[in-house]
PDB file of N, H, CA, C and O in Angstrom:
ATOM      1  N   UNK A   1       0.848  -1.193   0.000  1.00  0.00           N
ATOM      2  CA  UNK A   1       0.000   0.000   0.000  1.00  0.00           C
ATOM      3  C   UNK A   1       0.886   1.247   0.000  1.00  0.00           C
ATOM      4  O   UNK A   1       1.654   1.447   0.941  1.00  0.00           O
ATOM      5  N   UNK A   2       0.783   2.217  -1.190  1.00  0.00           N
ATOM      6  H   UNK A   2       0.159   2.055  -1.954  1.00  0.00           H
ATOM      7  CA  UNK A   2       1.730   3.636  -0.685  1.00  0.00           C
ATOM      8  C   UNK A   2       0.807   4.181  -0.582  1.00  0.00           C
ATOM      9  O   UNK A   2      -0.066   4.280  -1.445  1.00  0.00           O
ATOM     10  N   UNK A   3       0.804   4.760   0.745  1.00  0.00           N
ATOM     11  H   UNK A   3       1.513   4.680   1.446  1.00  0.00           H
ATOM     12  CA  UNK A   3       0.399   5.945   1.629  1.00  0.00           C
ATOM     13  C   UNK A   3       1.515   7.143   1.317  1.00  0.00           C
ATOM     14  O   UNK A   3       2.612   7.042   0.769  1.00  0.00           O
ATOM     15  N   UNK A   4       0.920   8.176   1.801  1.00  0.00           N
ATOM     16  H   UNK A   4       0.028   8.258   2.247  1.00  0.00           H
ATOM     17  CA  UNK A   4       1.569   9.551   1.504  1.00  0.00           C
ATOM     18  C   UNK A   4       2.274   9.919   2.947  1.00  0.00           C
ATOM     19  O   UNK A   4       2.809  11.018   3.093  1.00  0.00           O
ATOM     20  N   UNK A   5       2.242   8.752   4.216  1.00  0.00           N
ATOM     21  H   UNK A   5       1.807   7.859   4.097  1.00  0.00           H
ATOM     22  CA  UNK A   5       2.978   8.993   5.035  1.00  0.00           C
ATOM     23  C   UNK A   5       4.313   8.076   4.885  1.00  0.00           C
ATOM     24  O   UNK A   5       5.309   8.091   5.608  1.00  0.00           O
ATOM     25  N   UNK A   6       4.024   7.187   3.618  1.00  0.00           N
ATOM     26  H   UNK A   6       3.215   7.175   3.030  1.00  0.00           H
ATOM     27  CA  UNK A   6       5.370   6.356   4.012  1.00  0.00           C
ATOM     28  C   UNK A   6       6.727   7.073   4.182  1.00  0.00           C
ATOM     29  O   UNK A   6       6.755   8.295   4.037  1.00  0.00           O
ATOM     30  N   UNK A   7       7.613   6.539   4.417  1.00  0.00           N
ATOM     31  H   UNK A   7       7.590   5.546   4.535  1.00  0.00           H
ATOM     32  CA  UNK A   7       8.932   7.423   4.684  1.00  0.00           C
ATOM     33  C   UNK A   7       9.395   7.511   3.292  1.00  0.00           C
ATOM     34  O   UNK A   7       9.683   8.644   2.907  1.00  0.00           O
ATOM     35  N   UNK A   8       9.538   6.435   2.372  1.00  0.00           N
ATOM     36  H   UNK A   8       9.304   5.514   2.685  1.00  0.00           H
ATOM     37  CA  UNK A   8      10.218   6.436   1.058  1.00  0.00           C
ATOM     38  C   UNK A   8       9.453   7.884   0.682  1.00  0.00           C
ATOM     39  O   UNK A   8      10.169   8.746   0.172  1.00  0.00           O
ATOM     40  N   UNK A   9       8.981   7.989   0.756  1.00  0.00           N
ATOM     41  H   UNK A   9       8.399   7.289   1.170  1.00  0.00           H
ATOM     42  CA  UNK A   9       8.205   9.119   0.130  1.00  0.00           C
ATOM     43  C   UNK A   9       8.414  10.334   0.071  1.00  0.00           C
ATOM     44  O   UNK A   9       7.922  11.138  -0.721  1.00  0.00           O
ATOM     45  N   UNK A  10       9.467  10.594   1.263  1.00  0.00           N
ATOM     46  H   UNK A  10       9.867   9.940   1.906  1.00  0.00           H
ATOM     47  CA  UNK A  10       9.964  11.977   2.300  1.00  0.00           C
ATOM     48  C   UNK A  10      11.193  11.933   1.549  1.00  0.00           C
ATOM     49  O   UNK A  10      11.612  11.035   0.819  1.00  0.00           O
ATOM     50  N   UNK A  11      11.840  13.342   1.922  1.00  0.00           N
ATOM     51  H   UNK A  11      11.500  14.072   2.515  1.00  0.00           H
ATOM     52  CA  UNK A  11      12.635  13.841   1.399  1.00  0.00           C
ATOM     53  C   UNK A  11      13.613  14.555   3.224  1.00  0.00           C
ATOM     54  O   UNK A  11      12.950  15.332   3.913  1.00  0.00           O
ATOM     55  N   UNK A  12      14.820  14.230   3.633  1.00  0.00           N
ATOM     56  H   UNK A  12      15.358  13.599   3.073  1.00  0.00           H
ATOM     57  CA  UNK A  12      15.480  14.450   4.859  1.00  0.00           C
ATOM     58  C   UNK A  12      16.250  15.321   4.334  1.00  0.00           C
ATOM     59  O   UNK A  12      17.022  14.983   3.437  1.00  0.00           O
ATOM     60  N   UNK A  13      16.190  16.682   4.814  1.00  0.00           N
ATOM     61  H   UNK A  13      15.564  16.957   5.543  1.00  0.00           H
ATOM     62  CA  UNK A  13      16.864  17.758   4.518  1.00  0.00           C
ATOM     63  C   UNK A  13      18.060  18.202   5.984  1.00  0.00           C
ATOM     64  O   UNK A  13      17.906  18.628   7.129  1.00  0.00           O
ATOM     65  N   UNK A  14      19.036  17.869   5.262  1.00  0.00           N
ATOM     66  H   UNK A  14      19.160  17.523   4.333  1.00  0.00           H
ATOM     67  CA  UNK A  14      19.949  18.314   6.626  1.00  0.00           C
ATOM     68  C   UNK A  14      20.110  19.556   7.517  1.00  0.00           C
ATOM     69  O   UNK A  14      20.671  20.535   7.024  1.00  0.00           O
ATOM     70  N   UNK A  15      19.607  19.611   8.963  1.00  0.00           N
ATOM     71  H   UNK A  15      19.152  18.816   9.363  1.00  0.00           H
ATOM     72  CA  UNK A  15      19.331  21.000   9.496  1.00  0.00           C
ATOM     73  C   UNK A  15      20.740  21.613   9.170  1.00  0.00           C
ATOM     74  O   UNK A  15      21.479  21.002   8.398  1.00  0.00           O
ATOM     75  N   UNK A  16      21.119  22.745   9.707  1.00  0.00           N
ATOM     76  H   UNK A  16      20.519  23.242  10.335  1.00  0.00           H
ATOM     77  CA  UNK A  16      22.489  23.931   9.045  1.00  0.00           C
ATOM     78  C   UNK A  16      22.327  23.488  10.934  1.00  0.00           C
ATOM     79  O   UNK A  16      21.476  23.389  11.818  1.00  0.00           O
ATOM     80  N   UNK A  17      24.008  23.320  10.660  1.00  0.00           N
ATOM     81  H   UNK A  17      24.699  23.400   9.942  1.00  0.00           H
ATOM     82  CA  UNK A  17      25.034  23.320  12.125  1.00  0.00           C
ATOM     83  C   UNK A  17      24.876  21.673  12.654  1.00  0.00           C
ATOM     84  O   UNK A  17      25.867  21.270  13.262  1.00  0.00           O
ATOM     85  N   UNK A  18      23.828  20.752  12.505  1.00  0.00           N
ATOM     86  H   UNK A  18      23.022  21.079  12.011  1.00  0.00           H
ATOM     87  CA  UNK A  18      24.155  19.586  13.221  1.00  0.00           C
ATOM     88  C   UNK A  18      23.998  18.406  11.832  1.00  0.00           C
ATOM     89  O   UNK A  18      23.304  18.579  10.829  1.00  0.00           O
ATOM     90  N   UNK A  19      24.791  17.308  12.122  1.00  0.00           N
ATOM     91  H   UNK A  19      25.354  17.168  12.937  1.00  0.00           H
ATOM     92  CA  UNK A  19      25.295  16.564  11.173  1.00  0.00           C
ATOM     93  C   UNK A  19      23.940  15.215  11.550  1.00  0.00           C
ATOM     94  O   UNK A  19      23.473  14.468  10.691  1.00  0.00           O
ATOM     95  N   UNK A  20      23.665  15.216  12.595  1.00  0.00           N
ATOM     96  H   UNK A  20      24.045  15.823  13.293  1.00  0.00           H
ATOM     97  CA  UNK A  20      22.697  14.264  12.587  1.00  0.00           C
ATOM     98  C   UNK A  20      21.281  14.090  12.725  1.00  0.00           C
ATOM     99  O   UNK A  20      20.577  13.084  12.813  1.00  0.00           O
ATOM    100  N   UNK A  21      20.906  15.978  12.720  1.00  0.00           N
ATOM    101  H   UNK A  21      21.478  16.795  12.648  1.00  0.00           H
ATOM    102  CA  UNK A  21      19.345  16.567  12.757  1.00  0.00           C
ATOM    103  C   UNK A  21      19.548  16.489  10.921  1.00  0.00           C
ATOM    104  O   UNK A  21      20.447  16.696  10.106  1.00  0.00           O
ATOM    105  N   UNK A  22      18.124  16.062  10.918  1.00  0.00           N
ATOM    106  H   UNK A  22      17.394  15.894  11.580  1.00  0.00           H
ATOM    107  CA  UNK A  22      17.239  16.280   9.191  1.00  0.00           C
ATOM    108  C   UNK A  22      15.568  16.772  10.108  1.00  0.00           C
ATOM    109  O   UNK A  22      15.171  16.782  11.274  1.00  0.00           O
ATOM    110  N   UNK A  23      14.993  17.137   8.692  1.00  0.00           N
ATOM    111  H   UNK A  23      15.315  17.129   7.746  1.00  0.00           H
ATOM    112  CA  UNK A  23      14.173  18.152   8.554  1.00  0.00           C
ATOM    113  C   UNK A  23      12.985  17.315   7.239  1.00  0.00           C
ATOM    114  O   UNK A  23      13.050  17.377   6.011  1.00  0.00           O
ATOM    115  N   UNK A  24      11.915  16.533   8.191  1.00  0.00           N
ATOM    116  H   UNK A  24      11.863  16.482   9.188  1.00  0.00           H
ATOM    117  CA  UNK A  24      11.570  15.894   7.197  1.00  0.00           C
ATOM    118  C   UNK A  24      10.377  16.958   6.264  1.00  0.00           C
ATOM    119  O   UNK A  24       9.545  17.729   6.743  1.00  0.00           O
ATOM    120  N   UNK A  25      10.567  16.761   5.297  1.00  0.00           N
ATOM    121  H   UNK A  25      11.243  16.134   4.908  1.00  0.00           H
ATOM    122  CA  UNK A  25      10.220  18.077   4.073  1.00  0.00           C
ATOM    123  C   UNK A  25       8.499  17.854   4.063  1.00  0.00           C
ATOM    124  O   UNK A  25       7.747  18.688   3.559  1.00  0.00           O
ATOM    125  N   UNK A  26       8.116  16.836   4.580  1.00  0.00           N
ATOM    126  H   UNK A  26       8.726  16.159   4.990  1.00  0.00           H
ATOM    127  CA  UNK A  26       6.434  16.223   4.227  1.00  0.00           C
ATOM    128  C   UNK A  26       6.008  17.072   5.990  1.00  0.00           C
ATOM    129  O   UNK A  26       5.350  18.112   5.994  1.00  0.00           O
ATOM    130  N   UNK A  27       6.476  16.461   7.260  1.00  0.00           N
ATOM    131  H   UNK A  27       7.011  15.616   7.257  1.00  0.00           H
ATOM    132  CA  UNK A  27       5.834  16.905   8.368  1.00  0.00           C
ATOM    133  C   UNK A  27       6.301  18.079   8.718  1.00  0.00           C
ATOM    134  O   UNK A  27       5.640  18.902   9.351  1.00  0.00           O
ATOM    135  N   UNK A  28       7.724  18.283   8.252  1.00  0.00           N
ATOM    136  H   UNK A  28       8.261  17.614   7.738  1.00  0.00           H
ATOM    137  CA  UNK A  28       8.849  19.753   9.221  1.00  0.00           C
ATOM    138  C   UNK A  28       8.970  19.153   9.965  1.00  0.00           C
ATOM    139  O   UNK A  28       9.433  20.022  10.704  1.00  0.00           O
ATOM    140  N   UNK A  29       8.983  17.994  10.773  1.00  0.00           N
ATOM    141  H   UNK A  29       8.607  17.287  10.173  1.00  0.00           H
ATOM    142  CA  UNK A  29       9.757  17.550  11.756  1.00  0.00           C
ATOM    143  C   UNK A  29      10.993  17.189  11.781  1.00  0.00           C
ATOM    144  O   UNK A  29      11.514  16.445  10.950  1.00  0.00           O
ATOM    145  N   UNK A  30      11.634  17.775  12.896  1.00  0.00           N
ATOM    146  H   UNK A  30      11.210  18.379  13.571  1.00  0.00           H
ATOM    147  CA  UNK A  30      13.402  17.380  13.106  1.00  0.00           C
ATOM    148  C   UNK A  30      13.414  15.830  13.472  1.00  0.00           C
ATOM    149  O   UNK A  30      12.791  15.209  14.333  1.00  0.00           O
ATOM    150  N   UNK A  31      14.442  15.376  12.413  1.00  0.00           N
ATOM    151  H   UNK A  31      14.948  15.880  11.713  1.00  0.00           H
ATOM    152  CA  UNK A  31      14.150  14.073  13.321  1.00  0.00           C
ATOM    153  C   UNK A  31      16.157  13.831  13.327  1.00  0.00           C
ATOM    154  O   UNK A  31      17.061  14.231  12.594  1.00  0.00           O
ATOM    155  N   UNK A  32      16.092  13.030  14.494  1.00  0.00           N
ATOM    156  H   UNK A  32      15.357  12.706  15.089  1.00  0.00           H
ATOM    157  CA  UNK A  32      17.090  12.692  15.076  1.00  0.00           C
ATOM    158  C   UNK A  32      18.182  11.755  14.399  1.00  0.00           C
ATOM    159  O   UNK A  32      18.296  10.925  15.301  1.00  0.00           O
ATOM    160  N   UNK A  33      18.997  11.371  13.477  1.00  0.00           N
ATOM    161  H   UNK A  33      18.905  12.045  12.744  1.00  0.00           H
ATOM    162  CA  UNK A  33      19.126  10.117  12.517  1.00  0.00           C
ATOM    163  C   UNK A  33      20.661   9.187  13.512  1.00  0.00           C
ATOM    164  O   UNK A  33      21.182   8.151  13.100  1.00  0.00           O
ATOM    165  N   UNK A  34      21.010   9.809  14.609  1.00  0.00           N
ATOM    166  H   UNK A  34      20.586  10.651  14.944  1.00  0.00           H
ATOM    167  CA  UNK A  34      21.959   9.079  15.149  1.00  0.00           C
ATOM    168  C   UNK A  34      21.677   8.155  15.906  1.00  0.00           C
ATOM    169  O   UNK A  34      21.421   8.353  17.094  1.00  0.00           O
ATOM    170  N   UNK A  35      21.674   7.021  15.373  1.00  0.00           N
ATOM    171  H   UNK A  35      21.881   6.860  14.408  1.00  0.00           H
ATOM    172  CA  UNK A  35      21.158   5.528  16.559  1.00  0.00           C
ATOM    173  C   UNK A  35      21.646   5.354  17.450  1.00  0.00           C
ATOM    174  O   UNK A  35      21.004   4.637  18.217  1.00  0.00           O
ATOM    175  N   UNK A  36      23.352   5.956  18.087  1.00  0.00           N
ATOM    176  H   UNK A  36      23.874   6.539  17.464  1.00  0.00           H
ATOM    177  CA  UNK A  36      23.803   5.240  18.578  1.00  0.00           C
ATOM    178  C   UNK A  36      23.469   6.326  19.717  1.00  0.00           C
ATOM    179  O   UNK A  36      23.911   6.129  20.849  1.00  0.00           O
ATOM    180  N   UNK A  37      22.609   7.603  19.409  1.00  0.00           N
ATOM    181  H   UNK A  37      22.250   7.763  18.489  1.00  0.00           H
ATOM    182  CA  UNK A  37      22.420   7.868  20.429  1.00  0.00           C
ATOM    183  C   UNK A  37      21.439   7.803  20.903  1.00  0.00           C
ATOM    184  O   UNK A  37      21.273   8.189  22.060  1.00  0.00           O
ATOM    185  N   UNK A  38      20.236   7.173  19.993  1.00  0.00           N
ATOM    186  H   UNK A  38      20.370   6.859  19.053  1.00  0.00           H
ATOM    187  CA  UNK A  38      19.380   6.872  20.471  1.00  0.00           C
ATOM    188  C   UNK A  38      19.367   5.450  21.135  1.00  0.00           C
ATOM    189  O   UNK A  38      18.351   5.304  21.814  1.00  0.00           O
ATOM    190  N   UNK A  39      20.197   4.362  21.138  1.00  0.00           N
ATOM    191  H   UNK A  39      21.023   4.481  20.586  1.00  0.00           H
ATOM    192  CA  UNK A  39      20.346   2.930  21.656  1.00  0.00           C
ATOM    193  C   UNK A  39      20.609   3.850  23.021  1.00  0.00           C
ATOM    194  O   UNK A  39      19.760   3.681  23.895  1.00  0.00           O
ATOM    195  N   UNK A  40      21.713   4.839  23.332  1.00  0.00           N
ATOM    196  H   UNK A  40      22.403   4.976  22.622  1.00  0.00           H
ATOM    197  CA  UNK A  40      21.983   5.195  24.390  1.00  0.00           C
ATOM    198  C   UNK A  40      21.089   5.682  25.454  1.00  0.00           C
ATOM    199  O   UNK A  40      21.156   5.550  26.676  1.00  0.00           O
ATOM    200  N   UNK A  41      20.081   6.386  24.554  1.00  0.00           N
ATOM    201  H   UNK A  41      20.027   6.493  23.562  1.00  0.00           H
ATOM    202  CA  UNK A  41      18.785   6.979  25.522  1.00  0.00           C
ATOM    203  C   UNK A  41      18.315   5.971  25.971  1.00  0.00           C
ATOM    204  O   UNK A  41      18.503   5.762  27.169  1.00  0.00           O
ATOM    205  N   UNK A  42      17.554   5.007  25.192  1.00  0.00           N
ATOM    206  H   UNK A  42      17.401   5.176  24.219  1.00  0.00           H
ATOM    207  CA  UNK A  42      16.533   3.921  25.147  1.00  0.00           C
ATOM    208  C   UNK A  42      17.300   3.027  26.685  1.00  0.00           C
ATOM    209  O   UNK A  42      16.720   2.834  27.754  1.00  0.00           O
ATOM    210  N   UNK A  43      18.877   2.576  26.286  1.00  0.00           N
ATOM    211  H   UNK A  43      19.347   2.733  25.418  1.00  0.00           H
ATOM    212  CA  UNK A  43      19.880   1.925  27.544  1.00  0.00           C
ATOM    213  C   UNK A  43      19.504   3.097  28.935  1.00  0.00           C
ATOM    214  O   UNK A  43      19.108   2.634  30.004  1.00  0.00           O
ATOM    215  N   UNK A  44      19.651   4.317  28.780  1.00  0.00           N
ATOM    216  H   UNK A  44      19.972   4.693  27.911  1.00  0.00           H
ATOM    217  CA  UNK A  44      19.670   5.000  30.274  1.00  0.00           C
ATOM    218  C   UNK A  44      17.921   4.984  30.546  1.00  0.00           C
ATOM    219  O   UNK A  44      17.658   4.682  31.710  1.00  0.00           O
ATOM    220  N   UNK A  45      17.081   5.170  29.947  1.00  0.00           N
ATOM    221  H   UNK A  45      17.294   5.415  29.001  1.00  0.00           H
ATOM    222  CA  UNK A  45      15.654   5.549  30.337  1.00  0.00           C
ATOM    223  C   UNK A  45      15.613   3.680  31.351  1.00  0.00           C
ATOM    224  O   UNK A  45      15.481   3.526  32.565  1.00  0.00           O
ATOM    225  N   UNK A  46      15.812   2.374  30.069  1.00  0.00           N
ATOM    226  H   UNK A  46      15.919   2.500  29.082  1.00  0.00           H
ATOM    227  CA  UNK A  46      15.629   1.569  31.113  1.00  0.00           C
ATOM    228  C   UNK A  46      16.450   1.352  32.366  1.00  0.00           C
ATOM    229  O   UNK A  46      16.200   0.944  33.500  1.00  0.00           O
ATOM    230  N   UNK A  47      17.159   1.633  31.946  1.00  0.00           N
ATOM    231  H   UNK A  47      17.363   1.964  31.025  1.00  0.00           H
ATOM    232  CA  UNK A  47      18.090   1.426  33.743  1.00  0.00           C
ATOM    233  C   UNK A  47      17.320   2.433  34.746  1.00  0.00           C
ATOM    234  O   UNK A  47      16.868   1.988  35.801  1.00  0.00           O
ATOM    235  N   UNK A  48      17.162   3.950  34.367  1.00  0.00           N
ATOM    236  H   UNK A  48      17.530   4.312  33.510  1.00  0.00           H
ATOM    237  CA  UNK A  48      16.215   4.366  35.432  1.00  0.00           C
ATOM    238  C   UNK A  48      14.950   3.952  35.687  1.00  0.00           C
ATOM    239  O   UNK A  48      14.554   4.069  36.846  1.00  0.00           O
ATOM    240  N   UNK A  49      14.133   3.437  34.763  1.00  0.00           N
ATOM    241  H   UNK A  49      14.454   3.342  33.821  1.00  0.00           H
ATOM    242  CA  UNK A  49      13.175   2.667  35.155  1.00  0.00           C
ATOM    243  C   UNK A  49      13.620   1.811  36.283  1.00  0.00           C
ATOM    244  O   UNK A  49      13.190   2.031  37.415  1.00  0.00           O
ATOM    245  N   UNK A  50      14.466   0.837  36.040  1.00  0.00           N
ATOM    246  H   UNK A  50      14.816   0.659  35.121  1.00  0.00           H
ATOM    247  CA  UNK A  50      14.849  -0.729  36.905  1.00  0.00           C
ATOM    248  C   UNK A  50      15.070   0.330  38.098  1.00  0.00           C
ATOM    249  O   UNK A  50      14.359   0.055  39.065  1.00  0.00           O
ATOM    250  N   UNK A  51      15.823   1.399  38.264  1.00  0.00           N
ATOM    251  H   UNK A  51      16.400   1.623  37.478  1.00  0.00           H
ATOM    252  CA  UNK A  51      16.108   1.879  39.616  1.00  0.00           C
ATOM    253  C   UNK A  51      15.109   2.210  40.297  1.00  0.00           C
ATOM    254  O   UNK A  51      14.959   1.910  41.481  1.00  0.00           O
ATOM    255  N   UNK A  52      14.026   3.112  39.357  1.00  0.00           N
ATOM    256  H   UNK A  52      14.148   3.356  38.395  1.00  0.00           H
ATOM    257  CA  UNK A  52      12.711   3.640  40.484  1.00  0.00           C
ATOM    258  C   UNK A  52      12.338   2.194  40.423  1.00  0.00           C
ATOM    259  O   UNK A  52      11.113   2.295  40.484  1.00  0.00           O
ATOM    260  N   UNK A  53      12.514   1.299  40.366  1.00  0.00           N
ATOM    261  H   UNK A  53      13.509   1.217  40.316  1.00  0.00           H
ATOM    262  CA  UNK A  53      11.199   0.108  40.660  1.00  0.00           C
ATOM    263  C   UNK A  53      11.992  -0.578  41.970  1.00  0.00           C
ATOM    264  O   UNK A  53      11.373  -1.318  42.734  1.00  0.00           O
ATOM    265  N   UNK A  54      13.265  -0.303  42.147  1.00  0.00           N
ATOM    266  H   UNK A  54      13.768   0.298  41.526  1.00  0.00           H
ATOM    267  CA  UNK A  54      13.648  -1.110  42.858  1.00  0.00           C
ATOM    268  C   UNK A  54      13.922  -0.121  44.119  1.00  0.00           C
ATOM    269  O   UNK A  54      13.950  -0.566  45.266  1.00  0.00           O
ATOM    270  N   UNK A  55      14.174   1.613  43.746  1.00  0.00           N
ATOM    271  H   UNK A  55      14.151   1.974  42.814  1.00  0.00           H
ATOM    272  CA  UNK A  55      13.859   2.058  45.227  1.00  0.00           C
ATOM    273  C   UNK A  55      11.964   1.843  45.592  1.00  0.00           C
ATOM    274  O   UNK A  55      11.515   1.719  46.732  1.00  0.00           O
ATOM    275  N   UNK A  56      11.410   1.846  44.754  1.00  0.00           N
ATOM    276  H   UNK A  56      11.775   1.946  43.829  1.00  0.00           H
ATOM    277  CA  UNK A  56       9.439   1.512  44.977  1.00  0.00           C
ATOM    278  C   UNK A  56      10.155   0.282  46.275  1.00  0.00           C
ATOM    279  O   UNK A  56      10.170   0.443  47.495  1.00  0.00           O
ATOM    280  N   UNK A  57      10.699  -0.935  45.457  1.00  0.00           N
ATOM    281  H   UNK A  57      10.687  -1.065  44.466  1.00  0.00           H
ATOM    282  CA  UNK A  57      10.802  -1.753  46.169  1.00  0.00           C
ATOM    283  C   UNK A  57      11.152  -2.001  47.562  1.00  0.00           C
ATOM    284  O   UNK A  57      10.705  -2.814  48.371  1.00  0.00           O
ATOM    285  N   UNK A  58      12.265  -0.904  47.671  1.00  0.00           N
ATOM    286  H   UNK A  58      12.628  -0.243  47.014  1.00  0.00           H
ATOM    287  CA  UNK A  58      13.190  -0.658  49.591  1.00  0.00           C
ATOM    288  C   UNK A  58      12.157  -0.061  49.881  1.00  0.00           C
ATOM    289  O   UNK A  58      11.641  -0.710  50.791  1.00  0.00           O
ATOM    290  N   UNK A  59      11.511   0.849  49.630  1.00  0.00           N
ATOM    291  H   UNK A  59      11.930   1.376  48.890  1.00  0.00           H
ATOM    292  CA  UNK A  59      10.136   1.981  50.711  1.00  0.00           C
ATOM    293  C   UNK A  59       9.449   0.903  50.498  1.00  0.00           C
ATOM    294  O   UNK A  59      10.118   0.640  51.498  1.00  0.00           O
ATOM    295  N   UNK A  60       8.818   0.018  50.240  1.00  0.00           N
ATOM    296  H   UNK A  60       8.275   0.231  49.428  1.00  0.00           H
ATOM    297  CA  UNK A  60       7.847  -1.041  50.769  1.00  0.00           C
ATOM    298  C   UNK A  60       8.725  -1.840  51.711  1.00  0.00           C
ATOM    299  O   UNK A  60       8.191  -2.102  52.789  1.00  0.00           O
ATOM    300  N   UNK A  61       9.533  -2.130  51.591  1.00  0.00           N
ATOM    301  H   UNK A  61       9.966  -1.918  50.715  1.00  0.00           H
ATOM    302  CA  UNK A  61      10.180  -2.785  52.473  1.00  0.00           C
ATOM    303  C   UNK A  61      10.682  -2.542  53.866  1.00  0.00           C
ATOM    304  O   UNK A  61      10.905  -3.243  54.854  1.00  0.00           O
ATOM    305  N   UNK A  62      10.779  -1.181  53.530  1.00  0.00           N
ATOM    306  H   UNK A  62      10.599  -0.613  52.727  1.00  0.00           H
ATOM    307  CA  UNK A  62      11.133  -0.150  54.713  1.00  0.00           C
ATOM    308  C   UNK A  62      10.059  -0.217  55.733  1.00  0.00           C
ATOM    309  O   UNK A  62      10.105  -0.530  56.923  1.00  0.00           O
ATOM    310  N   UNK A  63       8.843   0.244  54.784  1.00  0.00           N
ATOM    311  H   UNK A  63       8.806   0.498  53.817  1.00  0.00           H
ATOM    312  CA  UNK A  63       7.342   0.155  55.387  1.00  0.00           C
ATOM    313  C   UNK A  63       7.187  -0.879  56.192  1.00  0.00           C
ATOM    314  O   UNK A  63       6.956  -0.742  57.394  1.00  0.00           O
ATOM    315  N   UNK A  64       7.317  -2.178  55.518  1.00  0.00           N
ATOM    316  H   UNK A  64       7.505  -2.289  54.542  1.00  0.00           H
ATOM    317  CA  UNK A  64       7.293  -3.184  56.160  1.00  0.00           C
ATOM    318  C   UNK A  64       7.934  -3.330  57.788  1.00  0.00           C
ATOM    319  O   UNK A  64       7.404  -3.374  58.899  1.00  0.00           O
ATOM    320  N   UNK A  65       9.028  -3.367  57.408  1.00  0.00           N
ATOM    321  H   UNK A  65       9.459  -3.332  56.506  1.00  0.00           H
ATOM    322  CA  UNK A  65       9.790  -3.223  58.648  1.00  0.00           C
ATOM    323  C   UNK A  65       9.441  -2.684  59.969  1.00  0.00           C
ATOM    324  O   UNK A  65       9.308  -3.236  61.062  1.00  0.00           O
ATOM    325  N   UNK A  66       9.312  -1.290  59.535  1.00  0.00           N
ATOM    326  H   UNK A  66       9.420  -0.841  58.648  1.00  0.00           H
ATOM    327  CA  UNK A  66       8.545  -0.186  60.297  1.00  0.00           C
ATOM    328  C   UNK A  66       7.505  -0.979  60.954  1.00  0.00           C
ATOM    329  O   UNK A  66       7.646  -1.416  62.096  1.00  0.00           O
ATOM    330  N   UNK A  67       6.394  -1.179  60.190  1.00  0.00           N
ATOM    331  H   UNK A  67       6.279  -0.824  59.262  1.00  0.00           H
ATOM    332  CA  UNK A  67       5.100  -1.817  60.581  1.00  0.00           C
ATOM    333  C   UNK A  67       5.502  -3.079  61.733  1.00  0.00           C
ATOM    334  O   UNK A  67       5.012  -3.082  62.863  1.00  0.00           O
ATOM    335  N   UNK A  68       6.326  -3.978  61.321  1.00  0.00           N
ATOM    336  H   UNK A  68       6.724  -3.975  60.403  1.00  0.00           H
ATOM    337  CA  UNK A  68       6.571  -4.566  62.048  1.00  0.00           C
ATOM    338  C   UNK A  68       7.084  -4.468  63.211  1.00  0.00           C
ATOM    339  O   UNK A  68       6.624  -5.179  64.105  1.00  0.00           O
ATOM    340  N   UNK A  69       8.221  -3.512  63.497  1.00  0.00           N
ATOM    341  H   UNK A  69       8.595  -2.935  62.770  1.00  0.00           H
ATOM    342  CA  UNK A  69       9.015  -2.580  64.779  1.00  0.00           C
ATOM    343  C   UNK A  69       7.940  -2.346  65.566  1.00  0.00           C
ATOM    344  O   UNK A  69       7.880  -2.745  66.729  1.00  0.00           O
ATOM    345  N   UNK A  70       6.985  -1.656  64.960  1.00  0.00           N
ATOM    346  H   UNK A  70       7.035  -1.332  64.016  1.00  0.00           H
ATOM    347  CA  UNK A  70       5.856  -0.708  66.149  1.00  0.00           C
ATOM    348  C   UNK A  70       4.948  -2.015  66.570  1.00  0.00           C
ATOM    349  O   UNK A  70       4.280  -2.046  67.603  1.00  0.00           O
ATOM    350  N   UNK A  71       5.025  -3.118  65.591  1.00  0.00           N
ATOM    351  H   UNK A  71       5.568  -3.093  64.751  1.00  0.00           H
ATOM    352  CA  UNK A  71       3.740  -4.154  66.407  1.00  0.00           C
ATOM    353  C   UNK A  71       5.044  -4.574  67.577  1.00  0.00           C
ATOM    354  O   UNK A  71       4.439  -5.141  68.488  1.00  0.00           O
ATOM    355  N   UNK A  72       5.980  -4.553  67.801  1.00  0.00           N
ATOM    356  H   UNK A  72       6.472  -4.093  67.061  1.00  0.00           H
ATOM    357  CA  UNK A  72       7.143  -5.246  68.320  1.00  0.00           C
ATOM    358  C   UNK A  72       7.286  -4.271  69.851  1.00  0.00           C
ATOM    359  O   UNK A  72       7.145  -4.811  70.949  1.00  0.00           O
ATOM    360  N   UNK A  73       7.481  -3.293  69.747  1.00  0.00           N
ATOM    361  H   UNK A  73       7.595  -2.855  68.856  1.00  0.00           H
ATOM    362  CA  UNK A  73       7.216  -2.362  70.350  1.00  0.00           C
ATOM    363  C   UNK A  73       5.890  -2.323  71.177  1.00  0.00           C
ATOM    364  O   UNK A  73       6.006  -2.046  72.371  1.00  0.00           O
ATOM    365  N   UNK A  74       5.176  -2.463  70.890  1.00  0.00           N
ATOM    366  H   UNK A  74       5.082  -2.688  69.920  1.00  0.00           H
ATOM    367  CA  UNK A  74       3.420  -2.614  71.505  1.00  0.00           C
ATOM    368  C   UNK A  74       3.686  -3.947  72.074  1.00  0.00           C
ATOM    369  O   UNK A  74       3.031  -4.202  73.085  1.00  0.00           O
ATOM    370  N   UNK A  75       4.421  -4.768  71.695  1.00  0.00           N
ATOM    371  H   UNK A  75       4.953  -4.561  70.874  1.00  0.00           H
ATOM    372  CA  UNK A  75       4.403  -6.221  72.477  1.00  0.00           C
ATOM    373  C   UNK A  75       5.168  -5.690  73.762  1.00  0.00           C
ATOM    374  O   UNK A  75       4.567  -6.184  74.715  1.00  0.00           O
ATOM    375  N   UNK A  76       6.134  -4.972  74.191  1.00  0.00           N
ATOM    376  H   UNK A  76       6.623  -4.570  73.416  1.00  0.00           H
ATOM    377  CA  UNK A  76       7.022  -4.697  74.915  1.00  0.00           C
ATOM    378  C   UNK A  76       6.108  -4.497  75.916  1.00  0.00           C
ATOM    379  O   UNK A  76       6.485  -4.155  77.037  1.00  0.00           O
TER     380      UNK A  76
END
């Protein structure tokens, strides 16, 4: 099917001053064409993901604890 959004279709005009911004001629959108810095984003976004899930994880745990101290405490 050619659609008038396919990419073959576009024309990437190189922005003036950066070697890896284009300027797609159909939307005007800048688009980004360096992978390796985008593998790099995609690598840091998940690692901060894995981190907030795993401090989520110590404050429940913390909680826990806590909860448990004060029933421990009331036993005293």
């Amino acid at each position: 099917m050619n659609n008038q959004y396919d990419r073959e279709d576009r024309d990437l005009i190189p922005v003036e001053g950066n070697t890896t911004l284009k300027r797609d001629s159909f939307s005007k959108a800048i688009i980004n064409t360096d992978k390796n810095a985008y593998e790099k984003y995609i690598s840091l976004r998940d690692q901060r993901s894995k981190e907030r899930e795993e401090i989520e994880s110590i404050k429940s745990d913390l909680a826990e604890v806590k909860a448990l101290l004060s029933q421990l405490a009331a036993k005293l």
